[in-house]
C-alpha positions as CSV (number, residue, x, y, z in Angstrom):
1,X,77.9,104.2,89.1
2,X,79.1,107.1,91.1
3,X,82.9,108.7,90.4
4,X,85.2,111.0,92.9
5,X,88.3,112.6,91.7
6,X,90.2,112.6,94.8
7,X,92.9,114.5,93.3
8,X,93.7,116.9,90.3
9,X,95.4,119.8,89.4
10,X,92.0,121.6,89.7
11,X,91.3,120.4,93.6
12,X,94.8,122.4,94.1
13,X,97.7,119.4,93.8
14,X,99.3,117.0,91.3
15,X,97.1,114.1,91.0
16,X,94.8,111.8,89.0
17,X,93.5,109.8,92.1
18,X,89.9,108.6,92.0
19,X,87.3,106.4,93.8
20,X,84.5,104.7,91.0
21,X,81.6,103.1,93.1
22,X,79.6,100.4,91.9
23,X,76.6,98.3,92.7
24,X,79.3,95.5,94.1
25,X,82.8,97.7,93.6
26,X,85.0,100.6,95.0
27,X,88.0,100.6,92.5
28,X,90.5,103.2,93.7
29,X,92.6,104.4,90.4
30,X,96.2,106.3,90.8
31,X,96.0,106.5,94.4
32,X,99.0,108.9,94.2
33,X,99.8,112.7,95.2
34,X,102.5,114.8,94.5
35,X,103.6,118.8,94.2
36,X,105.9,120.2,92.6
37,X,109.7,120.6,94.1
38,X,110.5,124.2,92.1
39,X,108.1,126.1,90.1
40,X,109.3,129.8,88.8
41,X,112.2,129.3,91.4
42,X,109.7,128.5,94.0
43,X,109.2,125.7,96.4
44,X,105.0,124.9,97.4
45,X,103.0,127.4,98.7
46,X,101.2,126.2,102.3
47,X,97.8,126.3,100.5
48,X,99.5,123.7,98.2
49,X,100.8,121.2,100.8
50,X,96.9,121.5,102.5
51,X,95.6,120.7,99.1
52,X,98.2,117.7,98.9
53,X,97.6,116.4,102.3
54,X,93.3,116.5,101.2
55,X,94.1,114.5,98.5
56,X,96.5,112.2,100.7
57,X,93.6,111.9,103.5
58,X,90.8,110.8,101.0
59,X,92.9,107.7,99.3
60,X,94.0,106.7,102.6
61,X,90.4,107.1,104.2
62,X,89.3,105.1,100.7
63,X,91.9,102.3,100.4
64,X,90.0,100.3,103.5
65,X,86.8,100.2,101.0
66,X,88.7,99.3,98.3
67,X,87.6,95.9,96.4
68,X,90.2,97.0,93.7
69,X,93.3,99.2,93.2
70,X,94.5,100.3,90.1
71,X,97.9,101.9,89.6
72,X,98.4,103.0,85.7
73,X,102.0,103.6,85.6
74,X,104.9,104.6,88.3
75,X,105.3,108.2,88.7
76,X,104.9,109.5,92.5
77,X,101.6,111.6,92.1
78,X,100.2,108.4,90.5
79,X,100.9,105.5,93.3
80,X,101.9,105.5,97.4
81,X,106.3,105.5,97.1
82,X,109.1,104.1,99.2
83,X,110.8,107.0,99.5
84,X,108.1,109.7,99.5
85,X,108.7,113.2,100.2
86,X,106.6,115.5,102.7
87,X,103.4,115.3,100.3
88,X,103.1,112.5,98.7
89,X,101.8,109.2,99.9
90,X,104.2,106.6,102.0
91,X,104.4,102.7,100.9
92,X,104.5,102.1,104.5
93,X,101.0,103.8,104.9
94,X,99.5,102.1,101.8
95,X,98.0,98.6,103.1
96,X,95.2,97.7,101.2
97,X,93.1,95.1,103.0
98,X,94.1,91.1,101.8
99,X,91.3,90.5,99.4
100,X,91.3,93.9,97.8
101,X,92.4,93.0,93.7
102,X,95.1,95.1,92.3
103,X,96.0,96.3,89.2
104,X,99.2,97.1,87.6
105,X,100.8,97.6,84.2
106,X,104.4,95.2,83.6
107,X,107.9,96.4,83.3
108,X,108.1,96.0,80.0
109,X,108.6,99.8,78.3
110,X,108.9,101.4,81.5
111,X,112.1,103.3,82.8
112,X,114.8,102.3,85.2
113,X,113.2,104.3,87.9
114,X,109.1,102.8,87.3
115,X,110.4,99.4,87.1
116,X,112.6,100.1,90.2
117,X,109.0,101.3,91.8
118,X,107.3,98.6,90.6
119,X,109.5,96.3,92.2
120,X,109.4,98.3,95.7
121,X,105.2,98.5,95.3
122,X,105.3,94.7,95.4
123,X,108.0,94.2,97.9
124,X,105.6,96.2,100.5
125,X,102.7,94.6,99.4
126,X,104.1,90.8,99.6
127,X,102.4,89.7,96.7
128,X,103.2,89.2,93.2
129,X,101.4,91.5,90.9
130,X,101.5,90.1,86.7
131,X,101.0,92.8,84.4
132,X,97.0,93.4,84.2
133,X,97.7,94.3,80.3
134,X,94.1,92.9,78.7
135,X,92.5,91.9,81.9
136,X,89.2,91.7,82.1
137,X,86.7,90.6,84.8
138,X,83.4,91.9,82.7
139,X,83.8,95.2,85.4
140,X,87.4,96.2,85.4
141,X,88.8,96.3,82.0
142,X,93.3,97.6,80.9
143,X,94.4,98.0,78.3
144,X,97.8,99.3,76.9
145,X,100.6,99.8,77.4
146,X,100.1,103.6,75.7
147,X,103.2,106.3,75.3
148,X,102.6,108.6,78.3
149,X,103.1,112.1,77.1
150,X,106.5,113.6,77.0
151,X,108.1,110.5,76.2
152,X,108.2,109.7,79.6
153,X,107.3,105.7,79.6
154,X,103.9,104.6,79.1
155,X,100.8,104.6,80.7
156,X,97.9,102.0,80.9
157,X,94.1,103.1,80.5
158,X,91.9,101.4,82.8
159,X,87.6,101.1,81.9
160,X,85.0,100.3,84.9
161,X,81.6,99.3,83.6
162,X,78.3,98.9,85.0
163,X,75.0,98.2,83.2
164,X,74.7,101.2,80.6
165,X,77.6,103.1,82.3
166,X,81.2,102.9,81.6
167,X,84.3,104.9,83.6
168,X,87.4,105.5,81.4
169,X,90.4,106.7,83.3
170,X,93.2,107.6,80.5
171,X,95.6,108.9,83.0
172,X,98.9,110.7,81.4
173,X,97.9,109.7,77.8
174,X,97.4,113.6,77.9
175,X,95.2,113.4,74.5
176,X,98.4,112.9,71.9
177,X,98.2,109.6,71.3
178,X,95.8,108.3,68.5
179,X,95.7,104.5,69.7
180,X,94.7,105.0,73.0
181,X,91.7,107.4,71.4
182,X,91.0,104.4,69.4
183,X,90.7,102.3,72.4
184,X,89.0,105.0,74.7
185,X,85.8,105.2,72.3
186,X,86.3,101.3,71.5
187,X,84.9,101.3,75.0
188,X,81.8,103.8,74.5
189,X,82.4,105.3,77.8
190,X,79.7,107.7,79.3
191,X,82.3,109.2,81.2
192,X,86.4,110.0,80.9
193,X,89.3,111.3,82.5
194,X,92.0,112.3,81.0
195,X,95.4,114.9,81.0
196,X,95.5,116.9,78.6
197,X,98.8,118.3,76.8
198,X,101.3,120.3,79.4
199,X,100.8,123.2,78.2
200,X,103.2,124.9,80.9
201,X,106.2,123.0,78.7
202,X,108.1,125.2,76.7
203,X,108.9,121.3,74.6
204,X,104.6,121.2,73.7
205,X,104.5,122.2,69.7
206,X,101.8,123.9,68.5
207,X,101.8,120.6,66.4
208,X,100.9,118.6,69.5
209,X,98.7,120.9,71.4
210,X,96.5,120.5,68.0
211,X,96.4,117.0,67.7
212,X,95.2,116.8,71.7
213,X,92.2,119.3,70.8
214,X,91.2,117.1,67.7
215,X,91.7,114.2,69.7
216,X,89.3,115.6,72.7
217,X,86.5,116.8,69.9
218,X,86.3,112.8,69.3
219,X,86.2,111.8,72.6
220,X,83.4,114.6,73.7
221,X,81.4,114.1,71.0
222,X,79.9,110.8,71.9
223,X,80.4,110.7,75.7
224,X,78.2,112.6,78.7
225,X,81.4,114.0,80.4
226,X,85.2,114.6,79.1
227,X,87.1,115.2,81.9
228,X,90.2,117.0,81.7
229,X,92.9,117.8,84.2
230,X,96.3,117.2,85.4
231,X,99.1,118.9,83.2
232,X,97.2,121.6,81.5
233,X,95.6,123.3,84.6
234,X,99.7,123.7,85.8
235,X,99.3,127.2,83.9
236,X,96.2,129.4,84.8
237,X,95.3,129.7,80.5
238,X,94.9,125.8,80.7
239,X,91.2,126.4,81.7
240,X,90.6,128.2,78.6
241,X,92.2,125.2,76.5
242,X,89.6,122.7,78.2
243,X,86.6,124.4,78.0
244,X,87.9,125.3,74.1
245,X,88.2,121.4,73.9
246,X,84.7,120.9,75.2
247,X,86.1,119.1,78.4
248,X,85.5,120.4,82.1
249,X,88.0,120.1,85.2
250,X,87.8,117.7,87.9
251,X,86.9,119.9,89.9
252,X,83.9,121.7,88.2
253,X,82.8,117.7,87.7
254,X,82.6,117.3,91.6
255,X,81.1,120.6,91.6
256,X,83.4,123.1,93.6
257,X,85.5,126.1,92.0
258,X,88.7,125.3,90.5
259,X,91.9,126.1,92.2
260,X,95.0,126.3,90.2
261,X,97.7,126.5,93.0
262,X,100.5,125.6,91.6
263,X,99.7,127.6,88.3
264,X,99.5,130.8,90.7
265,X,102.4,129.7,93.1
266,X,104.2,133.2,92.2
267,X,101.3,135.2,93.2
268,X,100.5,132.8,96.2
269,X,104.1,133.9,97.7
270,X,103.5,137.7,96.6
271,X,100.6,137.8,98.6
272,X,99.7,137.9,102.8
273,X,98.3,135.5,104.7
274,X,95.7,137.7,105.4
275,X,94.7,137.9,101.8
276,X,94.7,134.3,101.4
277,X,92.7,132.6,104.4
């Protein structure tokens, strides 16, 4: 088994996009990529819409391999959008070839606006898509649904397993929530990736940024690599926090230096072009 994070925080824009190759597979999880409108009063930095359009390159140049798509839940740096901004991934660029599987939670807890996605996602598709809530082909295994951190909706948490090797993708559970733990290391994975707490939120308690370090202790413990990315690496100390939690970035997984853009998007517009290229 082989996994690339497309996308992350770390690799410069908001994303949990990633490619899992197997013997017989190419599953493509949250093949979404987003950056933010306004940080500190400022809109993205250039570097930050090159690091977007990477991101938005590599699951486009994937999705023609792909034997399986999963989407975990409908927020726009998670899935392809009808009405995508600048950097983040068209529906009418997302086409996904006729016998690829996919992969996507139901509308049941999910907000006005996912459901509304949803709906769109399989309207451009032309296909109907059940909820994949406790499928499993012996390969691809969801489960959920899970609160997504923040109370913003909930999330599904999607397992790819080969032989002695098993993928967890635990998307925007972001390490608060006990059940989905349970389920994580129900799985024995080898391998996960998960957010971590946003850290960048003045609405994180200490309370909660706690519990997610406990929570990643259990998860490192038994497992080769804890991957952790997406909403703490928004503020340059959330490197500290993940190496504190025993967990790496995305980006030191795939073995390139991380680069927290939109963490240093107020010293990106301070500087010069000539400082930065």
């Amino acid at each position: 088994m082989q996994v690339l994070f497309l996308g992350a925080e770390s690799l410069g824009a908001r994303s949990m996009a990633t490619v899992v190759l197997t013997a017989e597979r190419t599953v493509l999880i949250d093949p979404g990529v987003a950056l933010a409108p306004k940080r500190v009063g400022l809109p993205p930095h250039p570097l930050e819409a090159e690091a977007a359009e990477r991101v938005r390159a590599a699951v486009l140049g994937w999705l023609p391999h792909a034997t399986d798509v999963v989407v975990t839940h409908f927020h726009g740096d998670h899935m392809p959008l009808a009405d995508a901004d600048p950097f983040q991934i068209p529906l009418s660029a997302f086409t996904p070839l006729a016998g690829c599987r996919l992969r996507v939670p139901g509308e049941s807890g999910q907000s006005g606006r996912s459901r509304a996605r949803r709906r769109a996602f399989v309207k451009a598709l032309g296909r109907a898509l059940p909820t994949a809530k406790g499928e499993d082909d012996g390969v691809i295994a969801c489960a959920g649904p899970f609160p997504h951190g923040g109370g913003s909706g909930s999330v599904m948490i999607v397992a790819v397993r080969e032989g002695n090797e098993c993928f967890v993708h635990a998307s925007d559970t972001q390490l608060l929530s006990p059940e989905a733990v349970a389920t994580i290391l129900a799985w024995r994975p080898t391998v996960v990736y998960t957010s971590g707490p946003p850290l960048y939120l003045p609405s994180l308690t200490w309370e909660e940024a706690d519990r997610a370090r406990t929570h990643a202790d259990r998860i490192a413990s038994p497992t080769r690599a804890l991957v952790i990315d997406h909403h703490p690496l928004r503020s340059v100390g959330g490197l500290r926090w993940v190496e504190d939690a025993d967990g790496i970035s995305a980006a030191t997984y795939m073995g390139v230096r991380p680069r927290l853009l939109e963490a240093r998007r107020q010293e990106l517009w301070a500087r010069s072009p000539a400082d930065l290229y």
